[in-house]
C-alpha positions in Angstrom: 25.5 20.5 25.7 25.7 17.0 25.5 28.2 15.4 23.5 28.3 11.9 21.4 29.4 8.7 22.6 32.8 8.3 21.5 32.2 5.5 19.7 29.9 7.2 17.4 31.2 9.8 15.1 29.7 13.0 15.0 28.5 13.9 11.8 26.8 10.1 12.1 25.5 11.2 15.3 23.7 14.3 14.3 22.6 12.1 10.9 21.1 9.7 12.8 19.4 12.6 15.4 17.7 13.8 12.3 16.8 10.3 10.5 14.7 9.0 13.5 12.0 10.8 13.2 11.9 10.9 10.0 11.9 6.4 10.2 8.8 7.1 13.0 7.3 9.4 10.6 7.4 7.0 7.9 6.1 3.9 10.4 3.2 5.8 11.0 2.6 7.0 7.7 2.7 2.8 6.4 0.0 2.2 10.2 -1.9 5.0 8.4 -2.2 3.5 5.0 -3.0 -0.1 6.9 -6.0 1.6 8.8 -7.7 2.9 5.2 -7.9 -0.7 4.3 -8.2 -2.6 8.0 -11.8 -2.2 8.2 -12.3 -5.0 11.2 -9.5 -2.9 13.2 -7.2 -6.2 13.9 -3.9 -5.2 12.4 -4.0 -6.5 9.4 -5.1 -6.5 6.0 -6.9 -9.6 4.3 -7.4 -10.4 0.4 -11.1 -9.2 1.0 -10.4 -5.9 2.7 -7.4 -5.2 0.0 -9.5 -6.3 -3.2 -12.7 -4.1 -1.7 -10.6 -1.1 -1.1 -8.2 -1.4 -4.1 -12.0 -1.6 -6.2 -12.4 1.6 -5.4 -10.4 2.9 -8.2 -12.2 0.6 -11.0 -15.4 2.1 -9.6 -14.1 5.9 -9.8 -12.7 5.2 -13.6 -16.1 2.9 -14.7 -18.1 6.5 -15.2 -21.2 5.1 -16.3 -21.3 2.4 -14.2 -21.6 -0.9 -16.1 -19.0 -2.9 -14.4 -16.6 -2.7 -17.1 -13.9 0.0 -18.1 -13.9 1.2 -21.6 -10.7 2.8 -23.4 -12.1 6.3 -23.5 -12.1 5.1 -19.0 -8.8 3.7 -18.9 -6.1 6.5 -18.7 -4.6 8.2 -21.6 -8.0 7.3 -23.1 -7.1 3.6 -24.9 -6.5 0.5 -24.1 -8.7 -2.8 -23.8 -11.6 -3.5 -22.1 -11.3 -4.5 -18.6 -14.1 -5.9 -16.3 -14.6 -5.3 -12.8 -13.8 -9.3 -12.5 -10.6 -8.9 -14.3 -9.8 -6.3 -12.2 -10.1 -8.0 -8.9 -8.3 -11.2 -10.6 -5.3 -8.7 -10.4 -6.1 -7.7 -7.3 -6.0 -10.9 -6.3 -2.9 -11.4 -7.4 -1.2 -8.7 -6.5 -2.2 -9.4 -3.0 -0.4 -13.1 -3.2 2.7 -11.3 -4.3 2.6 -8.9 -1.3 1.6 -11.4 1.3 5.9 -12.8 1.2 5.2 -14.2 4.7 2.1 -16.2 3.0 -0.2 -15.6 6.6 -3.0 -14.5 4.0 -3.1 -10.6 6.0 -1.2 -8.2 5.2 1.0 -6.3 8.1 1.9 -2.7 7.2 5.5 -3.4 6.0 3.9 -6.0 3.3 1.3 -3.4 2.4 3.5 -0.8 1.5 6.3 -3.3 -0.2 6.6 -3.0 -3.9 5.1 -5.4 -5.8 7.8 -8.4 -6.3 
């Protein structure tokens, strides 16, 4: 059986053994979340593609389908109205606070970075 590098401690060795897939795992999980939202396939997401795919919610909630979200919409049933412009306002803005390297696309690191 092979054996660790001395240098490298082995309870730290066989941590590490199991950690690394689970870092792939997690790398393709964030490539993964990136192509729901990369619909032109180039790597990256743009405010477009993240406001159109982040409407997707507002369009699941606005049941009768007027463009705006009423309390008894919202969940837990109450709080104030909110159109489907204010709701891509956010999005907006939520984008700008994601996009840290300001290149106006989102890589998949950036995507799946709390808001800051």
């Amino acid at each position: 059986m092979p054996t660790a590098p001395r240098f490298l401690h082995p309870g730290l060795a066989a941590t590490l053994a199991l950690l690394l897939p689970l870092a792939a795992a997690a790398q393709d999980s964030r490539n993964a979340y990136l192509r729901q939202f990369d619909t032109d396939g180039n790597g990256c997401v743009s405010e477009a593609e993240y406001v159109a795919y982040m409407s997707r919610g507002f369009e699941r909630m606005d049941a009768n389908h007027d463009g705006v979200l009423e309390p008894d919409e919202l969940p837990g049933g109450r709080g104030k109205l909110v159109t489907l412009k204010e709701w891509q306002a956010n999005l907006r803005r939520q984008f700008h606070k994601l996009d840290r390297l300001r290149t106006g696309c989102l890589d998949a690191q950036e995507l799946t970075a709390p808001p800051g």
